[in-house]
C-alpha positions in Angstrom: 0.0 0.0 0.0 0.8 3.8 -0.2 2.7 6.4 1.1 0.0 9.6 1.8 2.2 12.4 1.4 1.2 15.9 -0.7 1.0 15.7 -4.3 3.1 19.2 -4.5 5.9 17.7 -2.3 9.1 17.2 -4.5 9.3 13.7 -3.1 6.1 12.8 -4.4 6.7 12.6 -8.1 10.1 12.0 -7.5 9.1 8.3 -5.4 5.9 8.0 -8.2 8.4 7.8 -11.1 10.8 5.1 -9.0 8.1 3.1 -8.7 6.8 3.9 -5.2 3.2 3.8 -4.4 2.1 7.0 -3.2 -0.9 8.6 -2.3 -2.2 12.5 -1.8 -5.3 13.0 0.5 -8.3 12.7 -1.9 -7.8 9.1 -2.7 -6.6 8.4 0.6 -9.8 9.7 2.8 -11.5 7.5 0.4 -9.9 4.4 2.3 -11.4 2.9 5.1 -8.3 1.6 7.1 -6.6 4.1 9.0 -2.8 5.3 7.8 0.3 4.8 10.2 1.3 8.4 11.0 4.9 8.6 10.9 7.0 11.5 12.0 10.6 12.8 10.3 12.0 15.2 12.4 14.3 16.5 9.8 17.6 18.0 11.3 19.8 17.7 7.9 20.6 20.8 6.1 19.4 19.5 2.7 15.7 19.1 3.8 14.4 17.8 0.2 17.0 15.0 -0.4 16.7 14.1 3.1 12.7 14.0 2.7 13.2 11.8 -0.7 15.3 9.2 1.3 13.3 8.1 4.0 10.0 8.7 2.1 11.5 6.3 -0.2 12.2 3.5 2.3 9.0 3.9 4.5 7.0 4.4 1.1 7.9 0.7 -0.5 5.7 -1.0 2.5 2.6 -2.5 1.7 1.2 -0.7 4.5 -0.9 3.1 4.0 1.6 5.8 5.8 1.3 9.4 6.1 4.6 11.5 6.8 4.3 14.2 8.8 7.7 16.7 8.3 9.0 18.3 11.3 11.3 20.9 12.4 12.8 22.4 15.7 10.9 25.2 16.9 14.1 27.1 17.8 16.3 26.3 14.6 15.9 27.5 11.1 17.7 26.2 7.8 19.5 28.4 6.0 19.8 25.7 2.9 16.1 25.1 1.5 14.0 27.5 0.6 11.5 29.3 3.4 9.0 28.6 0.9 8.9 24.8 1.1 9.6 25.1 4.9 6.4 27.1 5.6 4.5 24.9 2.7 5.4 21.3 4.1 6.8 21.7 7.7 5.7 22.3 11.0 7.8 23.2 14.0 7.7 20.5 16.9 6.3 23.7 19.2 3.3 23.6 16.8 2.8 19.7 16.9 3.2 19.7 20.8 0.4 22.3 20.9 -2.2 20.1 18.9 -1.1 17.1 21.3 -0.7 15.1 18.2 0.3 11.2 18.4 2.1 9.0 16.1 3.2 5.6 15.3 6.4 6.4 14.5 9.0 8.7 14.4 12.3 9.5 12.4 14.9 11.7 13.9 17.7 12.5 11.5 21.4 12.8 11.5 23.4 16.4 11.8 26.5 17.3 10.1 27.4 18.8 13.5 29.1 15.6 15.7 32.3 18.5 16.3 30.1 19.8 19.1 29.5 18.3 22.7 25.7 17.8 22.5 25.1 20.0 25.2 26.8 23.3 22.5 24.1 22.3 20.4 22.2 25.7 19.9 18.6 23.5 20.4 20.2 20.5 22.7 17.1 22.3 24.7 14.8 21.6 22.7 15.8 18.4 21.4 15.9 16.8 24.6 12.1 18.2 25.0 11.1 16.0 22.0 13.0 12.6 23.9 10.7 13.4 26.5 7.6 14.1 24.4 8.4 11.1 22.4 7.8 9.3 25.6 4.4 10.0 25.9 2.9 10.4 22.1 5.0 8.4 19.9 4.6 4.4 19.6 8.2 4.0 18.4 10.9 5.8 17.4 13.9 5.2 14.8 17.3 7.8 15.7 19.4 8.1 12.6 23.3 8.9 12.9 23.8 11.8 15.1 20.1 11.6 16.0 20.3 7.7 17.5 23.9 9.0 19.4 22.1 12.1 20.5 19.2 9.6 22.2 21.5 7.0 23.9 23.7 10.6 25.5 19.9 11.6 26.9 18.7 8.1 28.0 21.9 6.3 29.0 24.9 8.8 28.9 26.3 6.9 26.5 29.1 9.3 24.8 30.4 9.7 21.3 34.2 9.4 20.9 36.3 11.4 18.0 38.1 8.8 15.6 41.6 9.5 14.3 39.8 9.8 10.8 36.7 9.8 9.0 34.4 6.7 9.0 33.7 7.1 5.1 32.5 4.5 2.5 30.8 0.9 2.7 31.5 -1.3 5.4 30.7 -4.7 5.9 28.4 -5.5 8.7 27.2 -8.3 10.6 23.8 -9.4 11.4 24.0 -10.4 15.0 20.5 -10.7 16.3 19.0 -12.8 13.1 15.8 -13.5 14.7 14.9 -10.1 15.2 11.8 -9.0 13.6 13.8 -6.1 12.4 16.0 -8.3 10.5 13.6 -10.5 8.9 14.9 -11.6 5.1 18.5 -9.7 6.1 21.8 -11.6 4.7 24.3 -12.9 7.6 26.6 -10.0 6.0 26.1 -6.5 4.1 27.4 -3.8 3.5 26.2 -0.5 4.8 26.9 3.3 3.9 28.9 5.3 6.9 29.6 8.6 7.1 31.1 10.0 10.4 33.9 11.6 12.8 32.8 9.8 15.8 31.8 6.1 17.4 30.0 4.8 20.0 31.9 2.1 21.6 30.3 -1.7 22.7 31.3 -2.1 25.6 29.8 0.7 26.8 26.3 -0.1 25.3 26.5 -3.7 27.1 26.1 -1.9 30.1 22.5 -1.9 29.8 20.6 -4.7 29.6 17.6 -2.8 27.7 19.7 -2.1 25.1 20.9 -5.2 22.3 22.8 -4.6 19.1 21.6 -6.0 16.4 23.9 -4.9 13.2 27.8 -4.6 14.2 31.3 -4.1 11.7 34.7 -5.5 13.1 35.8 -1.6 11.5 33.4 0.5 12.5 31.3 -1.0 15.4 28.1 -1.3 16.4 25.4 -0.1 14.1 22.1 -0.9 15.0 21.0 -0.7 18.5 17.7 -1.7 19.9 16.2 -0.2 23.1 13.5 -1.9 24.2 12.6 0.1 27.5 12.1 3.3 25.6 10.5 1.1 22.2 13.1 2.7 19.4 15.9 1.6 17.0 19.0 4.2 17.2 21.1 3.5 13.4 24.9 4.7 13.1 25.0 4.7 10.1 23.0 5.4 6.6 21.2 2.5 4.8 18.8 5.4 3.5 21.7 7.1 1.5 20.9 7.3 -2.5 23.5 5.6 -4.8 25.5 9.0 -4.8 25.3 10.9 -1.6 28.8 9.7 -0.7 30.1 10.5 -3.8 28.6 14.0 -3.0 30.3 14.3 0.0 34.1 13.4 -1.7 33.2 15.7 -4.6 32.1 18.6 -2.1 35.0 18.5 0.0 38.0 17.9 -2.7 36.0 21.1 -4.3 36.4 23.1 -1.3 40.2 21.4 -1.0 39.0 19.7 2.1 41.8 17.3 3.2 39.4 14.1 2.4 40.2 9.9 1.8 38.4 8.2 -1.0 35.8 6.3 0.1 36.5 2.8 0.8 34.4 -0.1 -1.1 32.4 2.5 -3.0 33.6 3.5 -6.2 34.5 0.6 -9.1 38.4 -0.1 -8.9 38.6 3.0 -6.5 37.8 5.4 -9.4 36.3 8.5 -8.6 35.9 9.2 -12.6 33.1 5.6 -12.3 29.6 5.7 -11.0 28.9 4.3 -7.9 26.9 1.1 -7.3 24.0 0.7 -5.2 24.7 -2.3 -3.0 22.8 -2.0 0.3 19.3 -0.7 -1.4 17.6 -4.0 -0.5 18.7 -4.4 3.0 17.3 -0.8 3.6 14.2 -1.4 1.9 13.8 -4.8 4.3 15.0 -2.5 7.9 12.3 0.2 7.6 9.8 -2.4 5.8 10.2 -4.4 8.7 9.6 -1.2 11.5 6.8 -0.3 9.5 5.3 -4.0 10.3 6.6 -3.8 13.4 4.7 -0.7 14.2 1.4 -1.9 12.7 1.7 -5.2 14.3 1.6 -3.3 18.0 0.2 0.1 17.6 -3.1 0.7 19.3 -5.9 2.0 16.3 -7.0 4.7 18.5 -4.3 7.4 18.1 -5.2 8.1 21.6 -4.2 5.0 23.3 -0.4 5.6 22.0 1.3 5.2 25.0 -1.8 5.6 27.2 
């Protein structure tokens, strides 16, 4: 089944012409079964490519979903247009007032792991959605710098600077592979990582609500699974398109950044081929399988989220 999202939203005809089912409000009030409402707080700077990638993974469920885009109340981007900010977005101060639920929620990366979280201009804030999350959100998915930012609240768990850049595809492992989450996943994958800092495992063993399930001998644990608080916290970025990384080498040796190729990406380590996609399957499968996982427990009543 569908995604619901606005027919004017770039990701809508950009996900129809993929392939992805999606759906605007007319046909979808004509339904019957009620849509999972799903939540993308969107801290990225590039709000529309970030929109396109998770649409794209949460829209390829056969499950009806409606996406709700989000923003901090107390941060504004300076790289998309105000005009699609005031069109699609809502600041989490405006959701909080209508005392909205959901089913799910996305919080997103930030290109800003240089800064102790509590230098974060809406740290604030952002610990204000944890809580809120608590309360009117059935489950919750932390991406990146989002997931470390939700194990620093919740457990103190800290982020640790590496020596250099975590950059290009890494193998991973699948540790847990009777986790729902994991249904149809191989043993071993590969997985897109981007990112100056780690989380280390022994430090995450020190809870026992907390399991990995997804782990790399190079870059450690990956996916993490917190069962007392219901969410999934992801290092790294099985929702990045074939060429974001690519992107991010190009960008920097532009700017004469002091950059590494990234490793296992490009054909024969040439910068001059196009990248393959080779984790777009296990993505699909990790938010396909939240998705289910959400339906599966949700209550219908909105209400009764976390009543």
């Amino acid at each position: 089944m569908p995604i619901k999202i606005p027919s004017d939203l770039p990701a809508f005809n950009v996900l129809r012409d993929e392939g992805v089912m999606v759906m605007d409000d007319f046909k979808a009030n004509r339904q019957d079964i009620r849509p999972l409402k799903i939540g993308l707080l969107n801290l990225m700077p590039k709000k529309i490519q970030t929109e396109n990638q998770f649409a794209r993974v949460i829209g390829a469920t056969p499950l009806q979903i409606e996406l709700s885009l989000i923003k901090m109340s107390t941060h504004e981007t300076k790289n998309t247009a105000a005009e699609h900010m005031q069109t699609f977005y809502r600041s989490f101060k405006d959701v909080k007032s209508s005392h909205e639920k959901f089913d799910g929620l996305i919080i997103t990366g930030a290109p800003i792991e240089h800064l102790d979280y509590e230098s974060v201009s809406y740290w604030e804030e952002l610990i204000e959605i944890f809580e809120w999350t608590q309360t009117n959100v059935h489950a919750v998915f932390g991406v990146c710098w989002g997931g470390m930012a939700m194990l620093y609240h919740f457990y103190k768990i800290k982020k640790y600077d590496l020596t250099a850049k975590a950059f290009g595809c890494f193998r991973h492992e699948n540790i847990e592979p009777s986790s729902p989450y994991l249904r149809g996943f191989s043993d071993d994958f590969i997985i897109p990582v981007s990112r100056w800092t780690e989380l280390r495992q022994n430090e995450v063993d020190k809870f026992k609500n907390l399991k990995t399930l997804l782990a790399s001998t190079e870059v450690g644990p990956c996916l993490i699974e917190d069962k007392k608080h219901n969410a999934l916290y992801i290092l790294n970025h099985f929702e990045y398109d074939s060429d974001t990384l690519k992107q991010e080498y190009d960008r920097d040796v532009e700017e004469g950044e002091k950059i590494v190729l990234p490793q296992n990406y490009y054909p024969n380590d040439d910068p001059q081929s196009n990248p393959k996609n080779r984790w777009r399957s296990h993505a699909h499968l990790l938010y396909g399988n939240w998705v289910n996982e959400i339906y599966q427990t949700t209550p219908y009543d909105l209400n009764q989220i976390r009543a």
